[in-house]
C-alpha positions in Angstrom: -25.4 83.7 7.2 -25.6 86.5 9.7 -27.1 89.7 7.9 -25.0 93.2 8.6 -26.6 96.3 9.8 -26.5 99.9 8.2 -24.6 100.1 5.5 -21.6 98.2 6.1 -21.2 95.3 3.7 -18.9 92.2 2.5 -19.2 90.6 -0.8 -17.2 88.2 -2.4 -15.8 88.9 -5.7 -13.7 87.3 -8.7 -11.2 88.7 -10.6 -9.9 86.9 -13.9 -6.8 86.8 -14.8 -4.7 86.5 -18.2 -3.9 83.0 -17.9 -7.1 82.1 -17.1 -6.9 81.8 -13.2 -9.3 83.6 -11.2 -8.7 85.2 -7.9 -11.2 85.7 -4.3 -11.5 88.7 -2.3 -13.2 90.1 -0.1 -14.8 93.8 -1.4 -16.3 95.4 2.2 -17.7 98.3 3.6 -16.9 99.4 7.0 -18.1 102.6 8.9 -18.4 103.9 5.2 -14.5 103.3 3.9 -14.7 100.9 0.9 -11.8 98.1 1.0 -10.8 95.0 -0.6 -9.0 92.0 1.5 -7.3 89.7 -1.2 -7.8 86.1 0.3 -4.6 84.5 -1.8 -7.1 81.5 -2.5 -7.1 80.7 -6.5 -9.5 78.9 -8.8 -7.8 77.0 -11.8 -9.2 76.3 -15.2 -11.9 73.1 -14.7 -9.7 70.5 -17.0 -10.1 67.6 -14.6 -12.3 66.6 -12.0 -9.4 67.3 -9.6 -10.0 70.9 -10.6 -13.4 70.8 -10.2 -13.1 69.5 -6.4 -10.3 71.7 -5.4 -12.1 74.8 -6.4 -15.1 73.6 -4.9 -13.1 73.0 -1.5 -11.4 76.9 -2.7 -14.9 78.7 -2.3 -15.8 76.8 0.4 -12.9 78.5 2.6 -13.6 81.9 0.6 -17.2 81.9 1.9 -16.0 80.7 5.6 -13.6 83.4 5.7 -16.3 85.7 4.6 -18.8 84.2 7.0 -16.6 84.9 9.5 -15.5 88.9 8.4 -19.6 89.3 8.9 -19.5 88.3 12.5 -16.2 90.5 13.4 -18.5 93.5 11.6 -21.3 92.2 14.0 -19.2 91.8 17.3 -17.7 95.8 16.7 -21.2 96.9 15.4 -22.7 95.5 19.3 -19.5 95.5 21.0 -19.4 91.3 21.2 -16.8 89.3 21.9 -17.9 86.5 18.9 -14.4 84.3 19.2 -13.7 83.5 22.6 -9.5 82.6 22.8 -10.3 80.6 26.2 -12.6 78.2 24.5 -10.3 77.5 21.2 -7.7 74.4 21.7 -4.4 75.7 20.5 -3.4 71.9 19.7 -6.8 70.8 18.0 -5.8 74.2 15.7 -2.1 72.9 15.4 -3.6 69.3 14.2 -6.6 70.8 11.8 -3.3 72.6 9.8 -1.3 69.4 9.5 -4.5 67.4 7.9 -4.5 70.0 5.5 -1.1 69.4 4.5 0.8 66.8 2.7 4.2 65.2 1.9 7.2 66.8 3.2 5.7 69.9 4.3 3.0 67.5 6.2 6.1 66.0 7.9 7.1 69.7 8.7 4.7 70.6 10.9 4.2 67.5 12.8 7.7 67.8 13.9 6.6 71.2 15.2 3.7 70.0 16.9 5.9 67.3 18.2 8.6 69.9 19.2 5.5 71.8 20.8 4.1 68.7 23.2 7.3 68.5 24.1 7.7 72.3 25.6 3.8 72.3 27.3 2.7 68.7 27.2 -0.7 69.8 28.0 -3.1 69.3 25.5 -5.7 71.7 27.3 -4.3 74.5 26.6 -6.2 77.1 24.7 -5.1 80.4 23.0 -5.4 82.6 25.2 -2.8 80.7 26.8 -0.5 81.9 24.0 1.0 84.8 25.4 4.4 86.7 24.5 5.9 84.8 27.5 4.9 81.3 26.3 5.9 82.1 22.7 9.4 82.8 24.2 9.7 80.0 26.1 8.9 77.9 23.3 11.9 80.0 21.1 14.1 79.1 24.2 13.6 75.6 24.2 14.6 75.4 20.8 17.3 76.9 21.1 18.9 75.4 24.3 17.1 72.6 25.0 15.7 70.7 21.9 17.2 67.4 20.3 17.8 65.7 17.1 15.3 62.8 17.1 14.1 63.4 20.3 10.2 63.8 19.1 10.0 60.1 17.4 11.2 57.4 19.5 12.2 54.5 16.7 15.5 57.2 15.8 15.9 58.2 20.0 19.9 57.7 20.3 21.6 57.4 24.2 22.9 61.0 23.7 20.8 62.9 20.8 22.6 65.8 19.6 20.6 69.7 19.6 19.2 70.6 16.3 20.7 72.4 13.4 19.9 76.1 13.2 18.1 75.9 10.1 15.4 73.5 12.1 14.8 75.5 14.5 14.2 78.2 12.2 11.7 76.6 10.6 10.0 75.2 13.6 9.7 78.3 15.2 8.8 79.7 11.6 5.8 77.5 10.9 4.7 78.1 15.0 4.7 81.7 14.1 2.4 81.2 11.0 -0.4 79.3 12.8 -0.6 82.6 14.7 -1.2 84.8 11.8 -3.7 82.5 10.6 -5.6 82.4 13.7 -5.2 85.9 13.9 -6.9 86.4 10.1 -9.7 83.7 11.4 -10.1 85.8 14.2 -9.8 83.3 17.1 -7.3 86.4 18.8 -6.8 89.7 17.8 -2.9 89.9 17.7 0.1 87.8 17.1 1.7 87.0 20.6 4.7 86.1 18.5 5.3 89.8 17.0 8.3 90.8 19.5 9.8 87.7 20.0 13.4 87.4 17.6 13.2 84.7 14.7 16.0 82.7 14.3 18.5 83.7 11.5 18.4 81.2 9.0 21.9 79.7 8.3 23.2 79.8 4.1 22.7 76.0 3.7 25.1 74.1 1.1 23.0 73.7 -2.2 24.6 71.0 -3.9 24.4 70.8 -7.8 26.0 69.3 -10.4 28.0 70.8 -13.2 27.3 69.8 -17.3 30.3 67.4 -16.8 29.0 65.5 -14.2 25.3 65.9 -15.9 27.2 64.1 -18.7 28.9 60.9 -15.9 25.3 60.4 -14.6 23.4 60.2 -17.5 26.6 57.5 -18.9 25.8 55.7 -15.8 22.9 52.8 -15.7 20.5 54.1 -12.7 19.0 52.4 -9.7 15.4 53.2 -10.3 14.6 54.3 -14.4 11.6 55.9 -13.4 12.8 57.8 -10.4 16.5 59.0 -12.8 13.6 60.4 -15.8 12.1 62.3 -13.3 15.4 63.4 -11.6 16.7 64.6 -15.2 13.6 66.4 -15.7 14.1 68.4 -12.5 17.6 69.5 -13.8 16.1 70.8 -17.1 13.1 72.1 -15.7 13.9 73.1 -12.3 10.7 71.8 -10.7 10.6 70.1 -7.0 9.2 66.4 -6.2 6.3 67.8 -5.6 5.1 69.3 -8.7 6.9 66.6 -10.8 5.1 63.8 -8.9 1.3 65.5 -9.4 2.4 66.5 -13.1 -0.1 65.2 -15.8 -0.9 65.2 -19.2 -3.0 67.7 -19.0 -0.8 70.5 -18.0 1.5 69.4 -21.0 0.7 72.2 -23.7 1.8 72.2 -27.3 2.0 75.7 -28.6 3.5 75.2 -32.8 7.0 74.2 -32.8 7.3 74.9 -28.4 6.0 72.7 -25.7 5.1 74.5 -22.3 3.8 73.3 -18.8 1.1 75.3 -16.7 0.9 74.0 -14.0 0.3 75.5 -9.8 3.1 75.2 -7.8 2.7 72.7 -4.6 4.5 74.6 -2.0 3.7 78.1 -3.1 0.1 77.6 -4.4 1.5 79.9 -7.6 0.1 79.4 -10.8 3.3 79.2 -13.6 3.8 78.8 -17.4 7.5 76.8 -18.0 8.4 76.4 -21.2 10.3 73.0 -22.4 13.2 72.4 -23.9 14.1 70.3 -26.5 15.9 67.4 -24.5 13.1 68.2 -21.5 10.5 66.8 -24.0 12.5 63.7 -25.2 12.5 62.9 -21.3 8.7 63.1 -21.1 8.1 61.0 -24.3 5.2 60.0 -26.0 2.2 61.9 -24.7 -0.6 60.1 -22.6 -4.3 60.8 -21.4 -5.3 63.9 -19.8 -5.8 62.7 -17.0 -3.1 60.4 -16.6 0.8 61.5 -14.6 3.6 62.4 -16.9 5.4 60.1 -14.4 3.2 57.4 -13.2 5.6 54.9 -11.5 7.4 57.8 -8.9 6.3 55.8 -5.4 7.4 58.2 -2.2 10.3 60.9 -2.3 12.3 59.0 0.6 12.9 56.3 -2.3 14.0 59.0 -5.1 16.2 60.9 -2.7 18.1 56.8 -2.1 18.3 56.2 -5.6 19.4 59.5 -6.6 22.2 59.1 -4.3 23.3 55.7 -5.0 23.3 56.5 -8.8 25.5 59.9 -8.0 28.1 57.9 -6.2 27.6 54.7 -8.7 28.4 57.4 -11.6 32.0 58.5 -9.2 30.5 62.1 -8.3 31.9 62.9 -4.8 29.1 65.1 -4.2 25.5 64.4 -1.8 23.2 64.7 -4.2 19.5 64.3 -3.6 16.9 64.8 -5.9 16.4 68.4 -4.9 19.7 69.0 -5.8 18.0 68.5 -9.7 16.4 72.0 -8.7 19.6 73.7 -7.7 21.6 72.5 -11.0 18.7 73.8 -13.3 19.4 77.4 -10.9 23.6 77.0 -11.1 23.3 76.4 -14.4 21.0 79.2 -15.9 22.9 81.6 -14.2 26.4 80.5 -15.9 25.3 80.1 -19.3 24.3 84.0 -18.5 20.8 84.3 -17.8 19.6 87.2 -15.9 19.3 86.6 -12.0 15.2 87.8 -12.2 14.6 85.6 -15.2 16.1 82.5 -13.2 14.0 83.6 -10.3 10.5 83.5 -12.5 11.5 80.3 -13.9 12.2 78.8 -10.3 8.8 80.3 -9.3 10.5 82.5 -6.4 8.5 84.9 -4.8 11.1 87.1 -4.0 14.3 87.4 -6.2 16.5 87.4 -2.3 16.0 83.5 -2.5 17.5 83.3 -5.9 20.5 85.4 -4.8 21.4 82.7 -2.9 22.4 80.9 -5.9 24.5 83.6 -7.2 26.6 83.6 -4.1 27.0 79.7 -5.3 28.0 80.5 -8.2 30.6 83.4 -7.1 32.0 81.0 -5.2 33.0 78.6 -7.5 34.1 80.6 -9.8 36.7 82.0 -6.8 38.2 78.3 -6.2 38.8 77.9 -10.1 40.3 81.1 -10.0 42.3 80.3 -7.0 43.2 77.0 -8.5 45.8 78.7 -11.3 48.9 77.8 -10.4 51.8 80.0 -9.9 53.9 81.8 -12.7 56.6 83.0 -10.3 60.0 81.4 -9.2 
């Protein structure tokens, strides 16, 4: 570990908090001004040896990250440049992301670092390469020049069609968030991507179903037992695949007559408390080992998405359902029974109460065609 001069310092620190979670940052000294850089990196409560080796693999990154706030102190303390942007390979960067990354949002981002080989081919390049110019060049090509199944070559069609708006907005999206994190590791000093316009992302169609056809489904034998259980769950609970897959006994709490789940959230890395209800428990059943998956037969999500479907249109519902659309009927439905739009939002575990609002414009909506559907009382 390289050892600061003067007085400058940087410790890393724990804070506790009430449910037990403790949060890194960074408490430092610079030219005399005291500050604190919160590393958003968590460590849970030790009730597995998956704990254990995730917050093993959490401190590890807290003390890299703090390693490297040293050297930046070091480099402006002598005037160094430490990082050198000409020697960092922007696509070995792009790849080291994606292994950290799994499921669907692993999927994600190799579709952007496919998009990306496909706008500089050259796998050379390094970051200083990166410039405002190249950042909107690889914007342009997305919007004018790239195709649906053009970056995997078993789906190529004769004439592939340009993708949807919300794909590019989350290809150029995730693009844009490897540059902030190699600007907090230091490998370059600013975002090349600041001045260049995001894509608007389109209001996509959030399918759900209503009680009734809760009511069709649940009358209707499913394709996959396992995979309807799970799907049921999401509608009562609200959770995604991915937190309903990794779900274990262990997360299960009974608290007297209540049953509530702690659990962290997959894609947002938030810790959350979600209490049950009545018919939520019945799905779960009789409770297992600690260590062992409230679920244990769910396979992949590609097979629960096909089964979900096929048991939707088996059941008559005219409607694409997938088994996210679980998440959006738990959503639809707390706000019509009359539940407050920032209570639905801390049950979903939104980080901001603008992606709930979403739903409410849903719900609006449909509450316009019944309205519209009254038929007319004049001659």
């Amino acid at each position: 570990m390289p050892r600061l001069v003067s007085k400058d310092f940087v410790y890393l620190r724990q804070r506790v908090r009430e449910n037990g979670v403790i949060s890194l940052f960074l408490d430092k000294q610079i030219n005399g001004k005291r500050v604190f850089e919160y590393l958003k990196l968590y460590l849970v409560p030790e009730k597995t040896r998956a704990d254990k080796l995730a917050n093993k693999e959490t401190l590890k990154l807290a003390e890299a990250i703090k390693a490297q706030r040293v050297v930046e102190m070091q480099s402006r303390q002598f005037g160094l440049d430490i990082v050198d942007p000409s020697k960092v390979m922007f696509y070995d960067f792009i790849e080291s992301l994606i292994n950290r990354k799994e499921g669907t949002t692993k999927t994600s981002w190799k579709n952007c670092m496919a998009h990306l080989l496909r706008y500089e081919p050259n796998r050379s390049i390094s970051f200083k390469e990166i410039t405002p110019e190249w950042v909107q060049g690889f914007r342009d090509y997305l919007d004018n020049k790239a195709k649906q199944w053009d970056i995997d070559s078993r789906k190529r069609e004769v004439d592939p069609k340009p993708i949807s708006q919300g794909t590019k907005a989350l290809m150029f999206q995730k693009f844009c968030s490897a540059l902030n994190l190699a600007v907090r590791q230091g490998i370059i000093s600013s975002n090349p991507s600041v001045n260049v316009e995001r894509f608007k992302e389109p209001e996509s169609d959030r399918e759900f179903l209503t009680i009734e056809e809760l009511r069709q489904l649940t009358s209707t034998p499913p394709p996959d037992k396992e995979v309807a259980r799970a799907f049921l769950f999401s509608c009562l609970t609200g959770l995604r695949w991915s937190d309903i897959v990794n779900l274990r006994w262990s997360n299960v709490k009974k608290l007297g007559n209540s049953t509530r789940i702690i659990f962290t959230q997959q894609k947002t890395g938030g810790h959350e408390y979600l209490d049950l209800t009545p018919q939520a428990v019945d799905i779960i059943g009789e409770r297992g080992k600690k260590d062992e998956k409230v679920f244990p037969n769910l396979t992949v999500v590609q097979t629960a998405r096909i089964n979900v479907t096929a048991w939707a249109r088996a059941a008559g519902i005219d409607k694409h359902i997938t088994f996210h659309s679980g998440r959006h009927t738990f959503a639809i439905m707390m706000l019509d029974i009359g539940v407050d739009l920032y209570t639905v939002s801390k049950l979903l575990g939104h980080k901001s109460i603008e992606t709930t609002q979403v739903y409410a414009k849903i719900l609006d909506k449909n509450k316009q065609a019944a309205v519209n559907k009254i038929p007319s009382i004049f001659t």
